[in-house]
FIKOLZA-1660 file (N, C-alpha, C; in steps of 0.1 Angstrom, whole numbers, plus 5000, padded with zeros to 4 digits):
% residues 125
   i   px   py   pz ch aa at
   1 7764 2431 1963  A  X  N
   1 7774 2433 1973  A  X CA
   1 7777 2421 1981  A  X  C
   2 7790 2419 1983  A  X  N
   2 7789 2408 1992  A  X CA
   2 7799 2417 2005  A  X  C
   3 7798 2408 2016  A  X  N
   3 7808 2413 2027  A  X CA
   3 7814 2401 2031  A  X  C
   4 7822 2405 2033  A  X  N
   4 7836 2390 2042  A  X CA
   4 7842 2398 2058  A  X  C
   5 7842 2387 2064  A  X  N
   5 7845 2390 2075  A  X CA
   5 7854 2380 2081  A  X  C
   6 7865 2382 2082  A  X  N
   6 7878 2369 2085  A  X CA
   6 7876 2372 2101  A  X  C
   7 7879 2358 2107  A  X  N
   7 7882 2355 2123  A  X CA
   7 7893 2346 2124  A  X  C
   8 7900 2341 2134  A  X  N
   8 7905 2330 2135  A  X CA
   8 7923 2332 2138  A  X  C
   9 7925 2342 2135  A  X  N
   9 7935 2345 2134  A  X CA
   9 7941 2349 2152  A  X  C
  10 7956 2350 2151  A  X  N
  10 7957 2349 2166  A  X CA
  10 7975 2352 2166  A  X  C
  11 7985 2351 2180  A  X  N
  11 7997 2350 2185  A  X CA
  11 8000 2333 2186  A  X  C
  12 8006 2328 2179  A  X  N
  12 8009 2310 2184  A  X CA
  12 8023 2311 2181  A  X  C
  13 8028 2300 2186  A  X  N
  13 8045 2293 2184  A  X CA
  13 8046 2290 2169  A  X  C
  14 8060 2287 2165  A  X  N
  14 8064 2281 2156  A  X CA
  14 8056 2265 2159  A  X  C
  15 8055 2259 2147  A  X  N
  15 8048 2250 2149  A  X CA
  15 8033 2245 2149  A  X  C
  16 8024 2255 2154  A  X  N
  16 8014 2252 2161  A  X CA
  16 8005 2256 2144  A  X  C
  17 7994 2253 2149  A  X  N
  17 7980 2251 2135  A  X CA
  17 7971 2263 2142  A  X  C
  18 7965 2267 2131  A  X  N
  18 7954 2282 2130  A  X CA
  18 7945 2278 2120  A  X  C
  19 7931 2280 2123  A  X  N
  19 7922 2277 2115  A  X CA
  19 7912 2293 2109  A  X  C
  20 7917 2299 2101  A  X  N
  20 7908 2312 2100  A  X CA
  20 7897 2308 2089  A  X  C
  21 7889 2319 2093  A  X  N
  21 7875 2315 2090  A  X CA
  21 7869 2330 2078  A  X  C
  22 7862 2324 2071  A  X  N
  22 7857 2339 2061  A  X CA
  22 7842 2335 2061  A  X  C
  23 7836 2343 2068  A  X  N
  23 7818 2347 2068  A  X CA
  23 7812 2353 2058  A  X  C
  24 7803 2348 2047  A  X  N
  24 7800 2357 2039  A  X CA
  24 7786 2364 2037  A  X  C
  25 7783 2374 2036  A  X  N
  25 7767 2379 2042  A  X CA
  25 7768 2390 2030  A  X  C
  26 7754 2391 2031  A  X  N
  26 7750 2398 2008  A  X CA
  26 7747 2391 2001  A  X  C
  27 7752 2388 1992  A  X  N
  27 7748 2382 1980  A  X CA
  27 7754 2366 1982  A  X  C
  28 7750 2357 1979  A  X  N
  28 7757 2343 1979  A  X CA
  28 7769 2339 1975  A  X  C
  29 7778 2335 1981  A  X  N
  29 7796 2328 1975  A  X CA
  29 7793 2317 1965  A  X  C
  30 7786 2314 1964  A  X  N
  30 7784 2299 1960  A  X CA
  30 7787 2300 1946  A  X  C
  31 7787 2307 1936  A  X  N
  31 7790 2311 1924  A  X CA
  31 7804 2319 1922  A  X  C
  32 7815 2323 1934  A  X  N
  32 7822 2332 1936  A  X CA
  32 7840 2325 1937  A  X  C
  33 7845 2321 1934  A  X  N
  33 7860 2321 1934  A  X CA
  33 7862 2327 1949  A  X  C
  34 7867 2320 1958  A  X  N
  34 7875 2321 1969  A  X CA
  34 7889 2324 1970  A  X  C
  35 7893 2332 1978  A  X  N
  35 7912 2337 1983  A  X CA
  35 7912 2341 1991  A  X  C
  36 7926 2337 1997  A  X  N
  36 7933 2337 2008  A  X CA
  36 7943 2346 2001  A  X  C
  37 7945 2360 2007  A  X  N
  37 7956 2363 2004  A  X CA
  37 7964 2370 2020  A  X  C
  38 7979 2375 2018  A  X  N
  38 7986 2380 2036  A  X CA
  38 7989 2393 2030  A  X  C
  39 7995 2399 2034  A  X  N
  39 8004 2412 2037  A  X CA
  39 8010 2413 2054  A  X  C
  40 8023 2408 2045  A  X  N
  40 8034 2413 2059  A  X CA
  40 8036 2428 2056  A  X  C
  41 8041 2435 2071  A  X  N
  41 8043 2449 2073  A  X CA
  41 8060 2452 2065  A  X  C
  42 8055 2460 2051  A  X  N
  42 8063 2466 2045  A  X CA
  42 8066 2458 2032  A  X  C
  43 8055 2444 2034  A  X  N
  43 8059 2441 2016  A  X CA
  43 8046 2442 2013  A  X  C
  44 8041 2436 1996  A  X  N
  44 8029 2435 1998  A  X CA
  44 8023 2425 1996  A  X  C
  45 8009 2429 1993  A  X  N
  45 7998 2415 1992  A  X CA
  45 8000 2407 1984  A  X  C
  46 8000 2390 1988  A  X  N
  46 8004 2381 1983  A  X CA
  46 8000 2372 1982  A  X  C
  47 7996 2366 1970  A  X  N
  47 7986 2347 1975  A  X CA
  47 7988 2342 1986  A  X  C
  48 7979 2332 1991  A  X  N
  48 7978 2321 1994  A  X CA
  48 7976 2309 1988  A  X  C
  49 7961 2313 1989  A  X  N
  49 7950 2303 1983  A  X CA
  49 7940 2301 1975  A  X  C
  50 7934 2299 1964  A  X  N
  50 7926 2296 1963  A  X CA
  50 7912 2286 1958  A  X  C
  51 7902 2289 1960  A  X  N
  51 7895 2278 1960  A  X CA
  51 7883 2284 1947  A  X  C
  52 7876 2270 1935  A  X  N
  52 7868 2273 1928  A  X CA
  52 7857 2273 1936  A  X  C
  53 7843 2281 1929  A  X  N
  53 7832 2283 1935  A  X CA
  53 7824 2267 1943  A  X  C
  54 7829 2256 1934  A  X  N
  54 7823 2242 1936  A  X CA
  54 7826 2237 1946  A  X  C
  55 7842 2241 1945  A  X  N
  55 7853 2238 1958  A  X CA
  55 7862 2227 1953  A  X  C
  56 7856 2224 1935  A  X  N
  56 7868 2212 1932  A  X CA
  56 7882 2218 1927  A  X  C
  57 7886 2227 1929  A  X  N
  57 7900 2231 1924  A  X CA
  57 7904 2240 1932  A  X  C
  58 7916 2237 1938  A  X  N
  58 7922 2245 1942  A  X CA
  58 7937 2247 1942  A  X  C
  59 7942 2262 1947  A  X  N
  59 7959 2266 1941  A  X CA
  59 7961 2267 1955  A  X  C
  60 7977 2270 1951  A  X  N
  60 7982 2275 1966  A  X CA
  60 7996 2280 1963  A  X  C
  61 8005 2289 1971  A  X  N
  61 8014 2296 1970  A  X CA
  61 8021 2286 1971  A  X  C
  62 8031 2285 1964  A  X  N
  62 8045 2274 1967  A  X CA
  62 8049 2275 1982  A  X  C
  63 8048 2285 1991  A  X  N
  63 8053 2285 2005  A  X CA
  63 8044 2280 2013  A  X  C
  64 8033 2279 2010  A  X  N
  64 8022 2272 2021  A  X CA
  64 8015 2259 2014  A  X  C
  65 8023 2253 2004  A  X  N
  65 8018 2243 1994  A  X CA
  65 8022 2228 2009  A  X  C
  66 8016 2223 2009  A  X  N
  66 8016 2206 2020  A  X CA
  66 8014 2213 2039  A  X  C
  67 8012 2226 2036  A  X  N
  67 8008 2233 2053  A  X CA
  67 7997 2236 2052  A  X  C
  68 7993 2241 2042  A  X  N
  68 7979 2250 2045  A  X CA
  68 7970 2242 2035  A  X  C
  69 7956 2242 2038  A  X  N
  69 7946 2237 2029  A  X CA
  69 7931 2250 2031  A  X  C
  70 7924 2250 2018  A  X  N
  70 7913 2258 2020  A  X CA
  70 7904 2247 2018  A  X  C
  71 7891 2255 2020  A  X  N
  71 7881 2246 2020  A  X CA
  71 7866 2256 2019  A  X  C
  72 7856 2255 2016  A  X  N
  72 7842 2257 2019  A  X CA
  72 7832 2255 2022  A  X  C
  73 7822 2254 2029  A  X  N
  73 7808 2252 2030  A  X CA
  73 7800 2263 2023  A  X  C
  74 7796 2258 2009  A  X  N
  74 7787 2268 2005  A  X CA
  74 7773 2268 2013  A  X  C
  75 7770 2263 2018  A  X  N
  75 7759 2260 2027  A  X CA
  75 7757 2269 2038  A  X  C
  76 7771 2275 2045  A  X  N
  76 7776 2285 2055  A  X CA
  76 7780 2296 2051  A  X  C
  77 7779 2297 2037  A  X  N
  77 7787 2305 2033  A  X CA
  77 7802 2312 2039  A  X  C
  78 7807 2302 2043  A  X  N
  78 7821 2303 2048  A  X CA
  78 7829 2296 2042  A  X  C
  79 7841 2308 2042  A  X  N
  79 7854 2297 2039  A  X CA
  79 7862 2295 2046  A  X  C
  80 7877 2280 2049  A  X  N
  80 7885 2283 2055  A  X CA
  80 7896 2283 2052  A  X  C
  81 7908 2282 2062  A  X  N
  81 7921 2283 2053  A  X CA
  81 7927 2274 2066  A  X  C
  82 7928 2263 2071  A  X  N
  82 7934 2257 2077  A  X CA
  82 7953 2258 2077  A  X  C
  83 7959 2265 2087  A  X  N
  83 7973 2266 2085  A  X CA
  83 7976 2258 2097  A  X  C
  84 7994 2249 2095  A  X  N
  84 7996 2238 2099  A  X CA
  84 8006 2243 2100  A  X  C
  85 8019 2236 2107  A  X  N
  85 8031 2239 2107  A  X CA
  85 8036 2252 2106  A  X  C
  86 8027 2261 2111  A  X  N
  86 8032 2275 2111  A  X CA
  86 8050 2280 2112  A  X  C
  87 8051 2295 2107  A  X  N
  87 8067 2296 2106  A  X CA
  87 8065 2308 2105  A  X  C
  88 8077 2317 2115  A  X  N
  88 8073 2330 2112  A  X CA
  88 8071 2340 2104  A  X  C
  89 8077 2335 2092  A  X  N
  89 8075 2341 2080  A  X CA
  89 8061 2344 2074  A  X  C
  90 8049 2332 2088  A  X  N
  90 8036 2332 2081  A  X CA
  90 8033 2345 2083  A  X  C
  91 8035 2353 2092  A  X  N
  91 8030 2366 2101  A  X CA
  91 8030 2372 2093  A  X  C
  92 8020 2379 2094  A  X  N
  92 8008 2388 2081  A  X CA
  92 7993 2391 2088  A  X  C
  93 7989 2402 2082  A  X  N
  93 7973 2403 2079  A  X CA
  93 7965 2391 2068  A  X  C
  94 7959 2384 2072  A  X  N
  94 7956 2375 2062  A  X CA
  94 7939 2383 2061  A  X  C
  95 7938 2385 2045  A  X  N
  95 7927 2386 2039  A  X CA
  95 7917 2375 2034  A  X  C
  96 7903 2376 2031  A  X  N
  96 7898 2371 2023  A  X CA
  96 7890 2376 2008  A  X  C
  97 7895 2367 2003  A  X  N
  97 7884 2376 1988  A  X CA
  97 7877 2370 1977  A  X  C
  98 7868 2375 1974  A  X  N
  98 7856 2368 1966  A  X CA
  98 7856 2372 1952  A  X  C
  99 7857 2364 1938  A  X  N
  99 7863 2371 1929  A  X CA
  99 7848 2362 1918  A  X  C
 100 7836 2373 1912  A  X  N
 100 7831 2370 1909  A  X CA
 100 7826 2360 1896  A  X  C
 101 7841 2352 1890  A  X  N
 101 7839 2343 1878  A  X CA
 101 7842 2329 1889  A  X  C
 102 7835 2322 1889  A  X  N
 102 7835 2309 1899  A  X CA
 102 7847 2302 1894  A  X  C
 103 7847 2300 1879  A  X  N
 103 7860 2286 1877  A  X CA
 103 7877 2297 1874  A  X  C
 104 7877 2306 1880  A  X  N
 104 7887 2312 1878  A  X CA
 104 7898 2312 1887  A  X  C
 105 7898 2306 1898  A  X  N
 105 7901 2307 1909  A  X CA
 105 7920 2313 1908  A  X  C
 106 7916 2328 1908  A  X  N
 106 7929 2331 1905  A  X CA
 106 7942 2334 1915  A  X  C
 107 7950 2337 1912  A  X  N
 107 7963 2341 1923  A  X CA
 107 7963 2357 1921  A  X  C
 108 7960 2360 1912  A  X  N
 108 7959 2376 1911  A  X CA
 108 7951 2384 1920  A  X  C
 109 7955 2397 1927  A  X  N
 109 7950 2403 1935  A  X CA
 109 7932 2412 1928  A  X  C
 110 7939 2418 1915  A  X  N
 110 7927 2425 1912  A  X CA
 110 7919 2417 1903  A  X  C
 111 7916 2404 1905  A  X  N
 111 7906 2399 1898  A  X CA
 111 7895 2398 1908  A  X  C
 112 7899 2397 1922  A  X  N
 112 7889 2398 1928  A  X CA
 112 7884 2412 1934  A  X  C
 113 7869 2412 1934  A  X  N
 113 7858 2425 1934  A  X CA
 113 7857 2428 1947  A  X  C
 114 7859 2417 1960  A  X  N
 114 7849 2419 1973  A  X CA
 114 7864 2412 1983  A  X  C
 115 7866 2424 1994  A  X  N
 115 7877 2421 2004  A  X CA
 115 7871 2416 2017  A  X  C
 116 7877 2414 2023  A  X  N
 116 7872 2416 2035  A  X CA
 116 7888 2424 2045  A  X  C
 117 7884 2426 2056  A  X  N
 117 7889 2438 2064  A  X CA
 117 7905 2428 2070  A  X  C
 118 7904 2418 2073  A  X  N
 118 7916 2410 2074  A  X CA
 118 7919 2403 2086  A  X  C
 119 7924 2396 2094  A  X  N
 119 7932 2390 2106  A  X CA
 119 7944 2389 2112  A  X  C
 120 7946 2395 2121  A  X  N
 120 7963 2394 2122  A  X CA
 120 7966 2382 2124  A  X  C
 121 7980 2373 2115  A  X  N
 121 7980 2363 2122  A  X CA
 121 8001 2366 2128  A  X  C
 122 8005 2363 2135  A  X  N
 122 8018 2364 2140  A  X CA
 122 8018 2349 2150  A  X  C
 123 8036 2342 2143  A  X  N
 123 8040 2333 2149  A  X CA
 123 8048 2339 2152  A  X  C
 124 8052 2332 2164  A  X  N
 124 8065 2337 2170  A  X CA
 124 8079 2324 2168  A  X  C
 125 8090 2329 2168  A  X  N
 125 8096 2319 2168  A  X CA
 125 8103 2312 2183  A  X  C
% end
């Protein structure tokens, strides 16, 4: 079992940068496919990001492709999702999730096994 636990998230302007964070406790990430995924209220869950178990490959949604970067310390077993240039459209629950084939690093929702509970993030315009 693993558990994820997202922080970081928050109310900021258009413009401003957010750094959310995913804690991992259980079993080790280090073998695990990383994501970032949102849910705005009334659509649904949607990529962001993702990152391979090593940390050398990674995707990203065409809308947050040159704003947002992920990253890892397998060491911390954390991951993060550095957001830049925020825009209201970013406003969402941002999730994290652990998808147990390391070089898979997918955009698909049910490849990954382990969620975590999520972060509100809201920009304002």
């Amino acid at each position: 079992q693993v558990q994820l636990v997202e922080s970081g998230g928050g109310l900021v302007q258009t413009g401003d940068s957010l750094k959310l964070s995913c804690a991992a406790s259980g079993r080790t990430i280090k073998t695990y496919s990383m994501g970032w995924f949102r849910q705005a209220p009334g659509k649904e869950r949607e990529f962001v990001a993702t990152i391979s178990a090593g940390g050398e490959r990674t995707d990203y949604a065409d809308s947050v492709k040159g704003r947002f970067a992920i990253s890892r310390d397998n060491a911390k077993s954390t991951v993060y999702l550095q957001m830049n240039n925020l825009k209201p459209e970013d406003t969402a629950v941002y999730y994290c999730a652990a998808d147990r084939f390391g070089n898979r690093w997918s955009s698909i929702p049910r490849h990954y096994d382990y969620w975590g509970q999520g972060t509100q993030v809201t920009v304002s315009s």
